[in-house]
VEXDREN-2710 file (C-alpha; in Angstrom, 1 decimal):
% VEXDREN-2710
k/r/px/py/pz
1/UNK/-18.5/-5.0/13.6
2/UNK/-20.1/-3.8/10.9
3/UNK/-18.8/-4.9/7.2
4/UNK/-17.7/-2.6/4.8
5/UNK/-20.8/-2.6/2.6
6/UNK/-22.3/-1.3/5.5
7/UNK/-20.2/1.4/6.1
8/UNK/-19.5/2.5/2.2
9/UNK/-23.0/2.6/1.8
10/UNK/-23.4/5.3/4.9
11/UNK/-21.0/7.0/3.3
12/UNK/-22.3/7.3/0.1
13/UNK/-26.0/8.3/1.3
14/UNK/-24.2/10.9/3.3
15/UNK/-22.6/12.3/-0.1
16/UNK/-25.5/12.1/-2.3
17/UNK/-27.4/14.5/0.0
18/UNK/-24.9/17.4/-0.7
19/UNK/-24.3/16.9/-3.9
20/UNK/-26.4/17.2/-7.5
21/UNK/-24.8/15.4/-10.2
22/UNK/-23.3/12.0/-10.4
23/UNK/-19.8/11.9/-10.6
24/UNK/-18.0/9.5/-13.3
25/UNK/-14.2/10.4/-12.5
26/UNK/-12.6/10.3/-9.0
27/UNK/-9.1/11.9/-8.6
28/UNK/-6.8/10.9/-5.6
29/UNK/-4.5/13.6/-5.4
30/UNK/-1.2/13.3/-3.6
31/UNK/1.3/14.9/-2.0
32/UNK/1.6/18.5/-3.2
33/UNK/-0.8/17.7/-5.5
34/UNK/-4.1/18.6/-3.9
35/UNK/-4.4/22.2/-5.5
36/UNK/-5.5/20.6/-8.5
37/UNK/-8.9/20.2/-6.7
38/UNK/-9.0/24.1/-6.6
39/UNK/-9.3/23.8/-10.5
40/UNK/-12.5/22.3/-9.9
41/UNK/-15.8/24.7/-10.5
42/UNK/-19.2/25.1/-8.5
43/UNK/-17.5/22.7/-6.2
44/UNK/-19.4/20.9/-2.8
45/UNK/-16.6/20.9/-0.2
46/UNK/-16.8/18.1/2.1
47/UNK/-14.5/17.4/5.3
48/UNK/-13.4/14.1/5.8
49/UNK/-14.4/14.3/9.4
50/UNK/-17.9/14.7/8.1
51/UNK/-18.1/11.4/6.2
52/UNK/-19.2/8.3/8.3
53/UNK/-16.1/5.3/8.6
54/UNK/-13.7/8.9/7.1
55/UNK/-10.1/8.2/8.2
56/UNK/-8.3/11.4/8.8
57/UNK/-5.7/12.6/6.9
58/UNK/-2.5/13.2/9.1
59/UNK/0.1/14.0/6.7
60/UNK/2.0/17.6/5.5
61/UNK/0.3/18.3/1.5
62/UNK/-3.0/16.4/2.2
63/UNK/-5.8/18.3/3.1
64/UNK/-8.5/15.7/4.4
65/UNK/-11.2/16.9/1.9
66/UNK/-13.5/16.0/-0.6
67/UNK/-14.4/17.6/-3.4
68/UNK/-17.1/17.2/-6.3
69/UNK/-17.7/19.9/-9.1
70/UNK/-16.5/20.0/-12.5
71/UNK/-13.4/19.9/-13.9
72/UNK/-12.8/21.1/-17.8
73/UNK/-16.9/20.2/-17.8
74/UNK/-17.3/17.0/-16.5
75/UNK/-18.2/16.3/-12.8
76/UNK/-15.7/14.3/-11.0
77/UNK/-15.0/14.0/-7.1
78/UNK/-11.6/14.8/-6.3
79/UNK/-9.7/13.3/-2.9
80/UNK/-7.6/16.3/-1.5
81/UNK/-5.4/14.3/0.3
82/UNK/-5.5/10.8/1.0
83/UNK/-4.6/7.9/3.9
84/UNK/-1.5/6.2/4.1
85/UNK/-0.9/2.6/5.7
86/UNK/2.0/3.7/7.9
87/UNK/-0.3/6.4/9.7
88/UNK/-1.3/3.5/11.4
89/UNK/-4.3/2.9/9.3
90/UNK/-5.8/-0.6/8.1
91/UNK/-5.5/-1.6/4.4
92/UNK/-9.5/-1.8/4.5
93/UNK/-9.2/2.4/5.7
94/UNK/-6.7/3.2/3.5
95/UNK/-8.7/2.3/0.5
96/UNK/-12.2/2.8/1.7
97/UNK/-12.7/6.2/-0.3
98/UNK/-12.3/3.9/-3.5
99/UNK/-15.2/2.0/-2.1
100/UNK/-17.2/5.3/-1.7
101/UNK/-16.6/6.7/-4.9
102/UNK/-17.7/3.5/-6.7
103/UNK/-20.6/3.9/-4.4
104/UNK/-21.0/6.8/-6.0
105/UNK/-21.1/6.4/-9.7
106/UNK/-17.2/6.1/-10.3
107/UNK/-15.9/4.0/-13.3
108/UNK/-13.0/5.4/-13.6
109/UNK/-10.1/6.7/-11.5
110/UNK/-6.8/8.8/-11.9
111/UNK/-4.5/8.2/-8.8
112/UNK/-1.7/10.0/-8.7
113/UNK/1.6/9.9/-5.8
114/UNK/4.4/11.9/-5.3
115/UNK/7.6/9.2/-5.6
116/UNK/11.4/8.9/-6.2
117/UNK/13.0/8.4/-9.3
118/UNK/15.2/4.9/-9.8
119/UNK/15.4/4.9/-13.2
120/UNK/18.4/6.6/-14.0
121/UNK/17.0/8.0/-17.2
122/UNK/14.2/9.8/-15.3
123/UNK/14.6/13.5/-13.6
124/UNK/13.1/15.4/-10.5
125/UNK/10.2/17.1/-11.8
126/UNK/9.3/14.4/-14.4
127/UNK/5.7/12.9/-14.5
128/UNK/5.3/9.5/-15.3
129/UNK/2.5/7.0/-16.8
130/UNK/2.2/3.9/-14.1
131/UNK/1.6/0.8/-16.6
132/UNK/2.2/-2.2/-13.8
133/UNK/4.0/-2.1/-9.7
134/UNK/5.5/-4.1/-7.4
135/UNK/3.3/-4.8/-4.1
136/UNK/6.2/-4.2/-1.5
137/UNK/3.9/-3.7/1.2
138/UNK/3.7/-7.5/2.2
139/UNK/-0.3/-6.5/2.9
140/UNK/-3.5/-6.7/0.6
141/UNK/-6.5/-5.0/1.1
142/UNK/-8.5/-7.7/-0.3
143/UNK/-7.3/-9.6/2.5
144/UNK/-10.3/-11.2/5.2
145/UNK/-14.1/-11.9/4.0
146/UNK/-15.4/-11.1/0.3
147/UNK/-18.2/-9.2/-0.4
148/UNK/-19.4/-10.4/-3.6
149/UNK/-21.3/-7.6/-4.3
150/UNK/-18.3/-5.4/-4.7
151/UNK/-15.5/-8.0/-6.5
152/UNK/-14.7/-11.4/-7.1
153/UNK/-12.9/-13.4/-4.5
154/UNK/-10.0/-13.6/-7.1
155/UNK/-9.9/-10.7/-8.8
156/UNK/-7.6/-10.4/-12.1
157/UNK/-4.7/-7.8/-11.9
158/UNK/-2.9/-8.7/-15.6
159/UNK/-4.3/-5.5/-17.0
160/UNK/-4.1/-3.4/-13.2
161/UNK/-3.5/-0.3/-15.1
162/UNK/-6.3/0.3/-17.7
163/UNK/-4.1/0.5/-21.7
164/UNK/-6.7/2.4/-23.0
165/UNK/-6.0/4.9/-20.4
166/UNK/-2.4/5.1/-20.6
167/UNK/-2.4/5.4/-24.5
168/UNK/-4.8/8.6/-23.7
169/UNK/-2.7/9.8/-21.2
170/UNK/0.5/9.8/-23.8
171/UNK/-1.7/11.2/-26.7
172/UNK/-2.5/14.2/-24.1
173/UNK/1.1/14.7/-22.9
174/UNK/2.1/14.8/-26.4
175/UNK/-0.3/17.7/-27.1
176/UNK/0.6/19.2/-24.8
177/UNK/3.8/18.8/-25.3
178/UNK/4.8/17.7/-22.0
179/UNK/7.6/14.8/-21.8
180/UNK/6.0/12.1/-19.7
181/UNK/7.6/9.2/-18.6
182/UNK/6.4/5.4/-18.4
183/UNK/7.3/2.9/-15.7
184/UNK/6.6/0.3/-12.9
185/UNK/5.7/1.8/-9.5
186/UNK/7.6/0.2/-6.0
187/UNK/4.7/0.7/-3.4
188/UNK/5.8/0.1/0.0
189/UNK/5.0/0.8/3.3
190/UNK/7.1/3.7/4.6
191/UNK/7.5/6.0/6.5
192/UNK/11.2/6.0/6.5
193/UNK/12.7/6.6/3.0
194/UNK/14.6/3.1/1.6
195/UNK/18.4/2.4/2.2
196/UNK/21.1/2.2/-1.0
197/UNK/20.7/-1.3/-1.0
198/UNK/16.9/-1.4/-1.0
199/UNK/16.6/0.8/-3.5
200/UNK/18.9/-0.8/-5.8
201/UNK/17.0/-4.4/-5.0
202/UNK/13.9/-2.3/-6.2
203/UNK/15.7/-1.3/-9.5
204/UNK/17.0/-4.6/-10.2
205/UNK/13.6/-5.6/-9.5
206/UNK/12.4/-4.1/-12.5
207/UNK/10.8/-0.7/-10.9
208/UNK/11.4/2.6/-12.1
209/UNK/9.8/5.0/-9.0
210/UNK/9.1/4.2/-5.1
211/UNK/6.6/5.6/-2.9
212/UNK/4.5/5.2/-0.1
213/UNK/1.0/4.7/-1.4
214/UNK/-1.3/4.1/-4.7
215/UNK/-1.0/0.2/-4.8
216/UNK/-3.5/-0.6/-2.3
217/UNK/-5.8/2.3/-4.0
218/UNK/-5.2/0.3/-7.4
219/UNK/-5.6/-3.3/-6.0
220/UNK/-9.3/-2.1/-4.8
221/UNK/-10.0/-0.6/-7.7
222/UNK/-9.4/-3.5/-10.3
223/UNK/-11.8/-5.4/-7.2
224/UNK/-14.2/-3.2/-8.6
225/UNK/-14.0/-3.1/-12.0
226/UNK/-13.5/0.3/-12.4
227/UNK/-10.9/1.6/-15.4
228/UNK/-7.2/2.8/-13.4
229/UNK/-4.5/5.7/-14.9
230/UNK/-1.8/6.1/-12.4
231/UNK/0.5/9.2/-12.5
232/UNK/3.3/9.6/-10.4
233/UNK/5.0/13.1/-10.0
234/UNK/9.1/12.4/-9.4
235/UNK/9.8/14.1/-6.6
236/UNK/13.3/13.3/-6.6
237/UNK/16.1/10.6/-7.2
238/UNK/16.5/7.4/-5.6
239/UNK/19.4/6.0/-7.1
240/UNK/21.1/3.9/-4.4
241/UNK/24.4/4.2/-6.0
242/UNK/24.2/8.4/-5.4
243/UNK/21.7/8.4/-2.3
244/UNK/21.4/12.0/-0.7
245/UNK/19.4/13.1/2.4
246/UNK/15.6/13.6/1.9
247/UNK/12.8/15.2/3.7
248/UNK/9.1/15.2/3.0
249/UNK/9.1/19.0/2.6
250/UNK/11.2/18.8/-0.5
251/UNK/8.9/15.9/-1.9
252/UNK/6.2/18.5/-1.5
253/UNK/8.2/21.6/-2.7
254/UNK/9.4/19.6/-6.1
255/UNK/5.4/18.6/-6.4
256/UNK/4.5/21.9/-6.2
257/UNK/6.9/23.1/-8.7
258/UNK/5.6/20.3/-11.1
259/UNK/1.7/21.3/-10.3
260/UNK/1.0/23.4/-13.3
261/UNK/2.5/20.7/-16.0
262/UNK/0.5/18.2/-13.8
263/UNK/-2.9/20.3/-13.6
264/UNK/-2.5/21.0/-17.7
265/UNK/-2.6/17.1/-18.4
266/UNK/-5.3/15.6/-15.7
267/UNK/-7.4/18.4/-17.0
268/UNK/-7.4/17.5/-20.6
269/UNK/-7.3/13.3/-19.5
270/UNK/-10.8/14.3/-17.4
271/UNK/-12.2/16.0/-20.7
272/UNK/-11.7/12.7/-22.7
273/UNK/-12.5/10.3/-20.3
274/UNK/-15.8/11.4/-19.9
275/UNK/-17.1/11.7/-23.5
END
């Protein structure tokens, strides 16, 4: 089998051959999200299916394509749409395009989800700053052998969120004057959405949103050195107390209506995190 190293490095060589600058900022979009990668100019399109050790992306609101141009004048590479553990796919898959990107040039990273609200000050349609989560997951993807030349065996994870990044990100929203929350993300495995009582063990907890992904993203990331802003869009409200019925088409449709506030402030983060 062949290790990852292996594997992010085909992937890489396969990238560098369509593109012409190096990229310094990756963006994960996620659900609903992905049309900020149509912000991006001169851009190299890329199907996942044409990247060696690609997952595919199976999911409504992710597009399975990469894209690398520039955005407000820098170059990034932007993931429209990304993998998900409960499509089946290993830790080590879910978080490979993290390894590419660093492959690539990458030192820094804006992840962003769509999630549910649990913090009862919070409102569907709100953005918020990640500055620490809660691995639900019960997995890692650090998990099996190291390869030192990517991370330490024990990486650190005190400062998982990069503070530099999140006081830029609040300078920006403020600018803009966009109201932007700040919180702890719940990551867990999904797919089904969490009962009353699980959501208010998260709360209690101490998290503030829940959703399905970024964690593992972030974990591999911080392997790698590379400086982490998480933005969750809050797709809805998951207070136990008041549960209602959701679907994954209204997660999208509330991302959607939040895209241009969302657009606005990744685009003016990019600008700054680049100079």
């Amino acid at each position: 089998m062949e290790d990852v190293l292996t594997k992010r490095n085909a992937a890489v060589k396969k990238i560098e051959g369509l593109i012409e600058k190096t990229p310094k900022t990756g963006l994960i979009l996620g659900s609903g999200l992905g049309e900020l990668a149509d912000e991006i100019q001169h851009p190299v399109t890329i199907d996942y299916t044409d990247i060696p050790h690609f997952p595919e992306s199976t999911v409504e609101g992710h597009a399975g394509k990469l894209v690398i141009g520039e955005l407000h004048g820098e170059t990034v590479v932007a993931m429209r749409g990304r993998f998900h553990y409960y499509e089946g796919y290993s830790m080590q898959e879910v978080t490979f395009p993290v390894r590419v990107m660093k492959g690539l040039g990458v030192e820094n990273v804006i992840i962003t989800n769509a999630c549910g609200g649990m913090n009862e000050n919070f409102q569907a349609g709100d953005l918020m700053i990640v500055d620490d989560h809660l691995n639900m997951t019960g997995e890692n993807p650090l998990i099996g052998p190291n390869e030192k030349e990517l991370g330490a065996r024990f990486p650190d994870m005190s400062q998982a969120y990069t503070p530099a990044f999140l006081s830029l990100a609040k300078a920006k929203a403020s600018k803009l004057g966009i109201n932007i929350q700040q919180g702890v993300y719940a990551g867990i495995t999904g797919p089904s959405y969490m009962t009353p009582a699980e959501l208010i063990m998260l709360r209690k907890l101490g998290a503030d949103t829940v959703g399905m992904s970024t964690v593992p993203e972030v974990i591999v990331a911080n392997h790698m050195q590379m400086n982490v802003l998480g933005i969750s869009c809050i797709t809805d409200m998951a207070i136990g107390e008041e549960l209602e019925p959701l679907s994954h088409e209204q997660v999208v449709e509330v991302a959607a209506q939040t895209k241009p506030t969302f657009i606005k402030l990744v685009k003016e983060i990019v600008a700054s995190l680049e100079k």
